[in-house]
N, C-alpha and C positions, 0 to 999 in steps of 0.2 A: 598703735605701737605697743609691743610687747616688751620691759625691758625686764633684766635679771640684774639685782643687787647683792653684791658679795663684797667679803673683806678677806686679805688674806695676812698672811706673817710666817715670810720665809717657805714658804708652801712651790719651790719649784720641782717637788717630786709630784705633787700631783696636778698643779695648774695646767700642764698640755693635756690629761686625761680629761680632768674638766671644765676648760673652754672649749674643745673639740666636740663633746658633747652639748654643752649647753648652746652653743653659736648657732646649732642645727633649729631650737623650740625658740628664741629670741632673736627679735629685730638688734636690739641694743643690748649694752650691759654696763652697768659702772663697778668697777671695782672701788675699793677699798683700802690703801697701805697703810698699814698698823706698824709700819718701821720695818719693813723686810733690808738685810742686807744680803740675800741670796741674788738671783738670776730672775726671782718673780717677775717685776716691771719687765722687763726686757721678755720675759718670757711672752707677756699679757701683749707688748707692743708688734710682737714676732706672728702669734697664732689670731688675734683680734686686734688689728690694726684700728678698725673704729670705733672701739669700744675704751669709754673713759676710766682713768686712774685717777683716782682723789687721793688727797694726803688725810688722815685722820688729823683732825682740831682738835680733838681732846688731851690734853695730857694725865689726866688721869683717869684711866676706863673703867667701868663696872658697867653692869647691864644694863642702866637708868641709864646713865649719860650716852650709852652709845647706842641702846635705842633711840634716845633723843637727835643724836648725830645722823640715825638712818633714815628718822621722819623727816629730818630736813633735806636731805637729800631728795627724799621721797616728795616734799614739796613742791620742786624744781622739775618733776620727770613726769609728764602727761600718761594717759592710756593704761594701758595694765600693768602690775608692777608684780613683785614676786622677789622678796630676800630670802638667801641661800648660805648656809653656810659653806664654806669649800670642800666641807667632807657628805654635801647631802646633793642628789640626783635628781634631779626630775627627769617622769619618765610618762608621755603622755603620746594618743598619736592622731594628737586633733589639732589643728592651726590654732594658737592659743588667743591669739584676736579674737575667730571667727569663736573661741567656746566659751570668751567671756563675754561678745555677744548674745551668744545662746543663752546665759544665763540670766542676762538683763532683762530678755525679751520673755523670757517663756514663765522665770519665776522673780523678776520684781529685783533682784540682789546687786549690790556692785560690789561682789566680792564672795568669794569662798575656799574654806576652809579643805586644802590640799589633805586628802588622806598619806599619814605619815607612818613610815615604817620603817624596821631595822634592816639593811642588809647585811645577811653573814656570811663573815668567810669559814665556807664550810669544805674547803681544802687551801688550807693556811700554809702547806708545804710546796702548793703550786703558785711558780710566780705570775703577776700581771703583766701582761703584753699591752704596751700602750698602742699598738699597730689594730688592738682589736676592741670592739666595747669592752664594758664594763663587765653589763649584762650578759655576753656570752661568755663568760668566766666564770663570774660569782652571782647566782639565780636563784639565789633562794633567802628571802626575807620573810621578818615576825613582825606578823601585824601587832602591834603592842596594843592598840586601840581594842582590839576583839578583847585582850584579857583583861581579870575579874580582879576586883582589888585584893582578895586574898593570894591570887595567883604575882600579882605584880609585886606585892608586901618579901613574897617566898624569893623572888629572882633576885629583891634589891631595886626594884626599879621604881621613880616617881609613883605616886596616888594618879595623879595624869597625866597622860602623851604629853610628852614635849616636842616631838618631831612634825608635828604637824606645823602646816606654815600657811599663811593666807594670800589669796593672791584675787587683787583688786584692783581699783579705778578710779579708789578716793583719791582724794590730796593727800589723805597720809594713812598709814595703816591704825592709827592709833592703839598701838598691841598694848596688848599687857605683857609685864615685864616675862623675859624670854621670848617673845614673839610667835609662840605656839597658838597665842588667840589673840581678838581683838576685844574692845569698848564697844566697837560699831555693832550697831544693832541689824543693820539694812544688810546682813550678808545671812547664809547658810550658819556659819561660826556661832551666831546666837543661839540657833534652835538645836544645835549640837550634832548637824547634819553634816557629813563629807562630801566631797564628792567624792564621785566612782568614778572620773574619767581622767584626775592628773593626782598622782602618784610623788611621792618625796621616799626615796630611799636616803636612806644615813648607814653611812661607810665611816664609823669613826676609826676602825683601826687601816683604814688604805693609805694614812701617810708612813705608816712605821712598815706596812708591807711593802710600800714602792721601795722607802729607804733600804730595806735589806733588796729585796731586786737588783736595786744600783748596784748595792757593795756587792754584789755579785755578777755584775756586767750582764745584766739583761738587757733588752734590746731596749734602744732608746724611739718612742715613737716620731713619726713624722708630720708633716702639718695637712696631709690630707684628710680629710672632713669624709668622702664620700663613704668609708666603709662602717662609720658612726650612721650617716643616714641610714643605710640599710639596714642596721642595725634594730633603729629606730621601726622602721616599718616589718622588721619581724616581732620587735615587740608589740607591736600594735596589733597586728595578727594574730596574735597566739591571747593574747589578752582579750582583744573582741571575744574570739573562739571560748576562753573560760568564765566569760558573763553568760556568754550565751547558751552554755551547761552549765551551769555553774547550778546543784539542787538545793543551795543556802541559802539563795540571793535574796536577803529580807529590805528595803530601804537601804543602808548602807554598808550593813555586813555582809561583805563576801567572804566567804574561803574555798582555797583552792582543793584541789584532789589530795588524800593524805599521803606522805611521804612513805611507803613502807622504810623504807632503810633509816627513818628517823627514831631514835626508841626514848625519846623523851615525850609518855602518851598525854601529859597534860599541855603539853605545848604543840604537839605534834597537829592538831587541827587548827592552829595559828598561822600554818605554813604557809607561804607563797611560793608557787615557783614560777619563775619569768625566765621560762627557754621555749 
């Protein structure tokens, strides 16, 4: 079993974008409420009927404690596990059982280190249509991972990726604080390997773009799942296809084809596109 751990708070502009999506790569999923007095729950019980809602125990959060709060949850939940924040994507197009199989069998691991990356909204005046993925909207993320500490120093960004996320079959992830790595030795994460086959995009600004959407009467999505699958299987498509040209391809850095229409040239070969 494959499950997806999340927490949310008041997050009902984007929980139908991402439970629709994420129901499609997970068996199960637990959510998280941090105190929402929005439509969240009801949202969560409307589009994923069997997927669980916990009350957070903690009254007072900071990273440590509710790391703490997620391994224990994490202690409860068998098979592959995988925490998520509600603004980050997984985007993979491999049965996630059958590819954290593959990983056990072929290189020894029970767990590996999700390559993490930004997605941007690079037409911020175009609204989100919840009727359509993500992905076929907003396609173009920075792989933070590829840049150089000088380069990361200049944007403002962390010494290292925070977005990366691990996804395993311990009893618990034993992350270190932030959850972008773990303690565990026995996964990919220690030797500072990625994988190349499942993907974390982070959407931090898609709750403040749904919210204006609303206040603009954009179309509200509905709970059919089937045009996310296919969705799915065109990213899957297109992404084979840019491994399989891909002329970078060293261990775990890929990048994509360069963006002409990009004119930021230090960043410009970080670019991903997924359409």
């Amino acid at each position: 079993m494959a499950t997806v751990i999340s927490f949310f708070y008041n997050d009902e502009c984007v929980l139908p974008l991402w439970l629709r999506h994420h129901s499609i790569f997970f068996d199960h999923g637990i959510m998280i409420d941090l105190g929402s007095s929005d439509s969240s729950t009801e949202l969560i019980r409307q589009i994923t009927p069997d997927w669980e809602i916990k009350k957070c125990s903690s009254e007072v959060l900071d990273q440590y404690t509710f790391d703490l709060e997620i391994m224990g949850i994490e202690w409860n939940t068998p098979g592959w596990k995988l925490v998520l924040q509600i603004s980050e994507f997984l985007l993979t197009h491999y049965d996630l059982n059958s590819l954290g199989d593959f990983y056990t069998n072929e290189y020894g691991v029970c767990g590996v280190s999700c390559h993490g990356m930004t997605l941007l909204d690079h037409e911020p005046s175009r609204p989100i249509n919840e009727n359509v993925s993500l992905f076929a909207q907003k396609y173009l993320a920075l792989d933070v991972n590829s840049l150089g500490a000088k380069l990361r120093e200049a944007l403002g960004l962390p010494l290292s990726p925070t977005n990366n996320r691990y996804f395993h079959r311990h009893t618990t992830g034993l992350y270190m604080p932030g959850r972008a790595s773990t303690y565990h030795k026995n996964c990919w994460s220690a030797t500072g390997q990625l994988s190349k086959e499942i993907f974390i995009l982070d959407a931090e600004w898609l709750k403040s773009s749904l919210s204006r959407s609303k206040a603009s009467n954009s179309i509200r999505g509905s709970n059919d799942i089937s045009q996310f699958a296919d969705g799915r299987l065109k990213f899957g498509e297109n992404i084979h296809h840019k491994l399989s040209r891909s002329r970078t391809l060293h261990g775990q850095n890929l990048k994509s084809a360069k963006w002409s229409e990009i004119q930021a040239e230090k960043v410009v070969e970080n670019q991903w596109q997924f359409s």
